[in-house]
N, C-alpha and C positions, 0 to 999 in steps of 0.2 A: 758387153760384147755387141758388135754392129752385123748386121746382113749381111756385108760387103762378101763379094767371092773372094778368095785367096789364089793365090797366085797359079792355080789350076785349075780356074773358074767354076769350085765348089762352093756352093753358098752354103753356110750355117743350116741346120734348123735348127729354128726357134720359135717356143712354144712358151706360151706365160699367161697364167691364170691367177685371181684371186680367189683366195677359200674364206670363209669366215669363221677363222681361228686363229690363235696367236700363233709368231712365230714358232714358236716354242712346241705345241702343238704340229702346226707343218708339218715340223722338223722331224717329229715321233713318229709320225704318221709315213709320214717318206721312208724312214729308214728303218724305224724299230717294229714297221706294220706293213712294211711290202708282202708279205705273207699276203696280208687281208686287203691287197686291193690291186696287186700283178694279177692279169688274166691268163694263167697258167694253160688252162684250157686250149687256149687259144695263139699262147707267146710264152712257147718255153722251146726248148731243144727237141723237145720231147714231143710238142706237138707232130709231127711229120712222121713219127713211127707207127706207119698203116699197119703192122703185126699187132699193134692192141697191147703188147707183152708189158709194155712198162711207161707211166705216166706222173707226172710230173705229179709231187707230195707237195712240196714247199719251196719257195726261194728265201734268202739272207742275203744280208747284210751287215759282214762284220766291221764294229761301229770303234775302225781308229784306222791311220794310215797304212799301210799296204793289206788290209785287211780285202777279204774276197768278197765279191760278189759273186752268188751260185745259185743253182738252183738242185732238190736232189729229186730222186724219182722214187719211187713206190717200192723199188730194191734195192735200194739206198744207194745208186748211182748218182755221182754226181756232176756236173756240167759247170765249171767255171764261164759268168759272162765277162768280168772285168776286176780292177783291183783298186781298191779306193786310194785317191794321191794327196788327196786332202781331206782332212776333216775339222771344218770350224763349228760345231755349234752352238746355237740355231742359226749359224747366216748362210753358210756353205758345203757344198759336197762338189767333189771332183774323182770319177773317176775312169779309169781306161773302160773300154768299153769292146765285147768280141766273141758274142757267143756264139757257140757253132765254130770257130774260124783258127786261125791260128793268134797269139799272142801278138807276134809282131804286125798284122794288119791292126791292130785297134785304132777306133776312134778314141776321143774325149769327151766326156757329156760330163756337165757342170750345172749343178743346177742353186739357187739363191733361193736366199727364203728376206724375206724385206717386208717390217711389217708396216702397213696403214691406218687409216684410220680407220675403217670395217674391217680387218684382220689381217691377211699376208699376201704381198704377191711372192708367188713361185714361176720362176723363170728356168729354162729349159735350154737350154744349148749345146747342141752336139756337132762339133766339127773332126777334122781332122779326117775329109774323106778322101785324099790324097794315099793315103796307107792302105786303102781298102782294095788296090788294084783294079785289076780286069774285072770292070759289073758295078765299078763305085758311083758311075751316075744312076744309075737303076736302083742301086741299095739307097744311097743316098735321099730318091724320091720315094719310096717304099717306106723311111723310116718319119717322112715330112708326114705321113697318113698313119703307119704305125703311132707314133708318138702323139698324135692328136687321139687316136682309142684310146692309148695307155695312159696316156700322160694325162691329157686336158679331161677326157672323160672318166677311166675307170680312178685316176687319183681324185682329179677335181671331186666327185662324185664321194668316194668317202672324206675326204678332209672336210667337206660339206654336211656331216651327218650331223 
């Protein structure tokens, strides 16, 4: 997938790191170990609830097509972020994307696993900010700096271990 804006002069983001691991690995790490390297703390639904009352436990990844992506809280609430549309692996993951929001705003984020000759590139791409309405250029630049914490660093950083 290219940069280019679509036809409502939304560009992509896109984010793509090298880890030194195999595919295969990545691919574990991404889906079967978002637990152990989403910064919940900091990027969950749950973050924003200034009452204290209830804080994000763990996020998932259930690993086959329309399977959810959630995250649940400490009283076992849970927060759907999106629903997987694809699932190839180790090459690929596709899914809707929309926490917090309603189902029909989601984006799409795709991300690839390609391995090299020192281990994987992992590419990151999330469009589809046309659905997000009122506030899409703002979410949109929000998620260009989001996704480089989460993505490039807090994953980079365990795939790297």
């Amino acid at each position: 997938m290219n940069r280019e804006a679509n036809a409502d002069g939304f560009e992509p983001v896109v984010k793509e790191i090298e880890v030194a691991c195999a595919p295969v690995d990545a691919w574990r790490i991404f889906t079967e170990g978002i637990a152990e390297w989403w910064p919940l703390a900091t990027h969950s639904c749950f973050a924003g609830d200034e009452s204290g009352d209830e804080t994000a436990a763990l996020c998932v990844i259930e690993p086959h097509v329309d399977g959810r992506i959630y995250e649940r809280g400490s009283n076992g609430t849970e927060h759907e972020w999106g629903v997987v549309t694809a699932w190839e692996p180790p090459a690929r993951l596709v899914f809707s994307w929309h926490p917090s929001r309603n189902p029909g705003s989601a984006q799409t984020v795709e991300v690839s696993f390609t391995g090299t000759e020192s281990g994987t590139c992992v590419k990151l791409v999330h469009t589809g900010w046309e659905r997000w309405g009122n506030g899409a250029k703002e979410a949109r630049n929000g998620y260009e700096t989001g996704w480089e914490m989460v993505f490039t660093k807090c994953y980079g950083e365990r795939a790297n271990l």
